[in-house]
N, C-alpha and C positions, 0 to 999 in steps of 0.2 A: 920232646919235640921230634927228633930222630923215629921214635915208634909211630909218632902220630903221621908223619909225615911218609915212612914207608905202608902205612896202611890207608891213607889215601892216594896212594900212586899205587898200588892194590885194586883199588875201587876203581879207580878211572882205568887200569888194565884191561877189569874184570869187565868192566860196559861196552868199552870198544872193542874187546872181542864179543861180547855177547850182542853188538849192532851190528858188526861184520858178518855172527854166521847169520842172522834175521837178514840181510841183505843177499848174500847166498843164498839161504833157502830158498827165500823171494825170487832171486833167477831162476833158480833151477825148475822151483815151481812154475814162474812165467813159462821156462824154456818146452818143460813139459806140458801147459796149458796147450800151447801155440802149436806144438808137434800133434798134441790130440786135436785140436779141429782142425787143422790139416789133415791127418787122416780120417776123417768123422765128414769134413765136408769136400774134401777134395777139390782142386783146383775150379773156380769159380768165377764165370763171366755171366753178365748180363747180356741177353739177347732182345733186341728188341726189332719187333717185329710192325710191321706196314704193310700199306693195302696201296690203296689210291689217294694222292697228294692233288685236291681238287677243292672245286665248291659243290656239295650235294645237301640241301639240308635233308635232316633225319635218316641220314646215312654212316652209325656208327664208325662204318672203316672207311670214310674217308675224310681227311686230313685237310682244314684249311692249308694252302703253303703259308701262310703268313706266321702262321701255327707250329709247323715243320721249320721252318724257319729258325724261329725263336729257341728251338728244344735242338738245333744241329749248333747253333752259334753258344748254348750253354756249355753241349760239348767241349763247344771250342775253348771256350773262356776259364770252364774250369780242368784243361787240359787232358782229357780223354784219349784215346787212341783206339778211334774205330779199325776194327783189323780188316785181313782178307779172311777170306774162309780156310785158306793154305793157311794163315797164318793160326787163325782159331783153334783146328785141329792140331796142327803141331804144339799147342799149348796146352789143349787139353790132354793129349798124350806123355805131356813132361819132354819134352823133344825141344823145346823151344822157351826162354824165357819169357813170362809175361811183363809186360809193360806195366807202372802202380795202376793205371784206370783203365784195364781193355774195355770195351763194347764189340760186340756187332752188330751190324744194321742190317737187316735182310727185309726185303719186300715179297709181297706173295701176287701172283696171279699174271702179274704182265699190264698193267695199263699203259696207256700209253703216255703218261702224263708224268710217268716214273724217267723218263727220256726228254721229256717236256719240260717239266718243273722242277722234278727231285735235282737231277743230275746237275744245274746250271750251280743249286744253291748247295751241293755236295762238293760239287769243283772250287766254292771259293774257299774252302777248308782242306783242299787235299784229301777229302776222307775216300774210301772207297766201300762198298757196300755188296750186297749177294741178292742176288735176283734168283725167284724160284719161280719158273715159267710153267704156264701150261699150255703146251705148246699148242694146241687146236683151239686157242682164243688167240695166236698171231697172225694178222690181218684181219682181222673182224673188228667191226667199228667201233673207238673208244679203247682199244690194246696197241701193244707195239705191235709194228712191221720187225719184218727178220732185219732190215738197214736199220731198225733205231737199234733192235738184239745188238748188232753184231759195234754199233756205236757207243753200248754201256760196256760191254767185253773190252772194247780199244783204249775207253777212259777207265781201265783197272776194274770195273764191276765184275764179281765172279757171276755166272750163270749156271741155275742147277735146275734139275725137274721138281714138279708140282704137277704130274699126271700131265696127261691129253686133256680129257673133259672136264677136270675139276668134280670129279663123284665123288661121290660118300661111299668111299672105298669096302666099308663091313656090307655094303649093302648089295656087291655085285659077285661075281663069281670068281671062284681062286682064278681060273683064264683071262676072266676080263680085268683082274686085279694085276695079273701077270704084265697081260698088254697097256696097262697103265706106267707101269714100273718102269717095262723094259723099252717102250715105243718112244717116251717122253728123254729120255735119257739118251737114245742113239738117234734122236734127229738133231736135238742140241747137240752131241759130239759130230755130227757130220756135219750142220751150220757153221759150228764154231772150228772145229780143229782142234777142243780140249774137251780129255778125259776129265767126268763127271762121277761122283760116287757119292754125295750126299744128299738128301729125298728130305722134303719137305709136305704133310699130309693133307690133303684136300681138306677143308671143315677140319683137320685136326684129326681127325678118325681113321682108327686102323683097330685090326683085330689080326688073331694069332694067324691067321695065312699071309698077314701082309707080312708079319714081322717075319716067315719062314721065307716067303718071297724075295724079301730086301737082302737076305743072306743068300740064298743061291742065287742072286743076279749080281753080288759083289758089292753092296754099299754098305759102307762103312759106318755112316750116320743119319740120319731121321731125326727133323723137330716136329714136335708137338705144339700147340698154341695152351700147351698146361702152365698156367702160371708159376713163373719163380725164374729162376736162374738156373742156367746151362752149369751141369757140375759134372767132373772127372770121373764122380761116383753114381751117376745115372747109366742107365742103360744107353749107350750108341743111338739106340734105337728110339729112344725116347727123351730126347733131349728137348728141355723147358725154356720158352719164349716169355717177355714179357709183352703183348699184343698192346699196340698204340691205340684208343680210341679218342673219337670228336669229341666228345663232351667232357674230356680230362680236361682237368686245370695246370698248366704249367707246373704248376707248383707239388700236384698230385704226383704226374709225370716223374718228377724229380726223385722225389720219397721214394716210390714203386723202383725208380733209377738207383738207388743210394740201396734198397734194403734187401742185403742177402741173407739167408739163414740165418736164425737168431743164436750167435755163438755165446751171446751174456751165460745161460744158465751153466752150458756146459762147461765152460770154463769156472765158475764159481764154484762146479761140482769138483772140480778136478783140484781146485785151489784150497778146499775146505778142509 
């Protein structure tokens, strides 16, 4: 009995060390999964992007409010935390902890309805958001005035350029590309009274003069309307939106909201 019995307290040694190190491994392994797509995808927010918060039918970019509405109050509910744009950057730079569910929310072009509509149903949430102006559609009818501009600035909305005319920037010349850049940028800073360094691209479109353009005029960052998520490991200069359209389903919305780079495989790769 003596034998039998130190040869089962043997066996039950041998398994509870042989589950301990499988649970070690298992960390280590997790620990190393989790380090590789951190570095593989690099810090990662969703950007979603907006036009016009209106009724227009068969008008993809613009946004019932009722619609808008529903998808800022999801936000809310399931506890998100739309940034500033100060805040964004500093995140993507590792400068700044993120919050567990950043967003941005940025609007393109200037309507006026963004001062009208967006901002009343943005206020009841405390969110705050990034407007990319172009500035030679303010005062023209159906855009903000520089008093609604300077109205979204006071209730915390950062304000950035989106060109003068809204071109399709590959299609004009490196000068008139220039005076896109640089003319959109220094009326909003003399409007406003704040330095401005992130660019947002007419249509989405740029080619290698813009990109040499935005560095010798000092900007720091550029979105793009290329589908995905805003990641640490993109180019500055080409940083990806998720672009809102009318005919989404809430529901759609949400998925497209929820779904960053597919980390399943490569973690399975790293685990195996």
């Amino acid at each position: 009995m003596p034998m039998m019995l130190k040869r089962l307290r043997l066996a039950t040694s041998t398994k509870i060390a042989t589950i301990a190190a499988i649970i070690l491994a298992s960390v280590a392994c997790f620990t190393h999964a989790t380090a590789y797509a951190a570095e593989t995808h690099g810090i990662q927010i969703p950007v979603l992007n907006y036009h016009s918060i209106g009724v227009e039918s068969g008008n993809t970019y613009v946004l019932p409010p009722d619609e808008f509405a529903r998808q800022m109050a999801y936000l809310a509910a399931q506890h998100y935390t739309p940034l500033t744009l100060g805040d964004f950057v500093r995140i993507i730079e590792k400068k700044q902890p993120s919050p567990p569910k950043p967003v941005l929310l940025t609007f393109d072009d200037g309507y006026a309805n963004n001062a009208e509509v967006a901002l009343p149903i943005l206020q009841r949430y405390g969110f705050p958001a990034t407007l990319f102006l172009s500035t030679g559609a303010v005062g023209q009818p159906g855009y903000l005035s520089w008093p609604q501009v300077q109205e979204l600035s006071a209730a915390g909305w950062d304000i950035a350029p989106h060109g003068i005319t809204h071109p399709h920037l590959p299609k004009v010349s490196r000068e008139q590309q220039r005076e896109e850049l640089a003319e959109s940028r220094q009326v909003i800073e003399h409007e406003l009274g704040k330095r401005v360094d992130v660019f947002a691209y007419p249509y989405g479109e740029y080619n290698a003069d813009t990109l040499k353009l935005l560095s010798e005029l000092g900007y720091r960052y550029a979105f793009t309307i290329q589908e995905g998520w805003a990641s640490s490991n993109q180019s500055p200069y080409k940083l990806r939106r998720l672009v809102v359209h009318e005919e989404e389903s809430l529901e759609d919305w949400i998925q497209r909201l929820q779904r960053a780079e597919d980390k399943t495989a490569r973690l399975k790769k790293v685990m195996s």
